[in-house]
C-alpha positions in Angstrom: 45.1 168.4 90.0 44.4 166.0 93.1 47.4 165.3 95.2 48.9 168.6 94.5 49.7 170.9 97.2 49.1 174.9 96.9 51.9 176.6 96.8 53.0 178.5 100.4 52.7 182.3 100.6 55.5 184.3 102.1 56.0 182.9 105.6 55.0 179.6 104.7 51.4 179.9 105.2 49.1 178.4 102.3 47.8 180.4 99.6 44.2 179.6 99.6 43.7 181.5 103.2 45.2 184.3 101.1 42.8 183.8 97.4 40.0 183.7 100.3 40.9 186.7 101.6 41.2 188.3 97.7 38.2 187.4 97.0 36.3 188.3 100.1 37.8 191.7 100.3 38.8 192.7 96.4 35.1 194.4 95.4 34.9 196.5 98.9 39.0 197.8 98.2 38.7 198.8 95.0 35.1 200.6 95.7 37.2 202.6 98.9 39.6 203.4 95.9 37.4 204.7 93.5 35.8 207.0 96.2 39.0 208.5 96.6 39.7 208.3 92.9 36.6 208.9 90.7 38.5 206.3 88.1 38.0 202.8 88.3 40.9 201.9 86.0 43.1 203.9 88.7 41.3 202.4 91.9 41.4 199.1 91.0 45.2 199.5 90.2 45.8 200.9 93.3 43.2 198.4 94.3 45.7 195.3 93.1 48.7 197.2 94.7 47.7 197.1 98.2 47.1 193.4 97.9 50.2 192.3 95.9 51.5 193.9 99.3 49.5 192.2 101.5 50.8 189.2 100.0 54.1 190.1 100.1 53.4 190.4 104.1 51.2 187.5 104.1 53.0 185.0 106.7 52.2 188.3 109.1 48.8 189.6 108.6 47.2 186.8 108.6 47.4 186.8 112.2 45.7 189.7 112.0 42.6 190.2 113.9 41.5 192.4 111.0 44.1 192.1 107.9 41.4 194.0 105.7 42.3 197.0 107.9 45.7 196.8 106.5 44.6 196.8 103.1 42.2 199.3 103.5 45.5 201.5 105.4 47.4 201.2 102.4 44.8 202.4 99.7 44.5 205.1 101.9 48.4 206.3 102.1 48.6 205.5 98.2 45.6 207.2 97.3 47.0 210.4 99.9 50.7 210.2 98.4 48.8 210.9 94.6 46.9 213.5 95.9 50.0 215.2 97.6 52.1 214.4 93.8 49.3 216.4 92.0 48.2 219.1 94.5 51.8 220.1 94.9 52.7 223.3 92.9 55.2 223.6 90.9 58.7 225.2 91.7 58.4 229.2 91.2 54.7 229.1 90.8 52.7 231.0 93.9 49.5 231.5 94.1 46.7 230.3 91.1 48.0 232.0 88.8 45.3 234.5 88.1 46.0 238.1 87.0 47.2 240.0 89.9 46.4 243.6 90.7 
């Protein structure tokens, strides 16, 4: 509607810097994602993550010089912290659990 103001991201800066920085950015995260992933469902989760995040820190990284950096930093550590969850064996388990000889 004309007249009405965007609402103000964390920090009190204004939301369209931040849907211009979504929509610049979105396609190339989730793609980084799914290279790490091999499931797009999963990568653009994590994908969504990192930006509700970066909104949360808005008022910040928009100073930024680079604030896609950021993003890109946090697909990264969630992407390692899965990989860590699933590679991780189980208590009491050693080895692959092959036969032995």
């Amino acid at each position: 509607m004309p007249g009405m103001r965007t609402p103000a991201a964390p920090g009190g800066t204004s939301r369209q810097d931040f849907d211009d920085f979504y929509v610049a950015h979105f396609g190339d995260t989730v793609t980084l994602s799914y290279a790490y992933t091999a499931d797009l469902a999963e990568a653009q989760d994590i994908a969504q993550e990192a930006f509700s995040r970066a909104w949360q820190r808005w008022g910040a990284l928009e100073g930024y010089e680079n604030p896609a950096a950021w993003v890109r930093r946090v697909v990264f550590e969630w992407n390692r912290d899965r990989w860590l969850a699933i590679s991780v064996e189980p208590p009491g388990v050693q080895g692959s659990g092959g036969p032995t000889r």
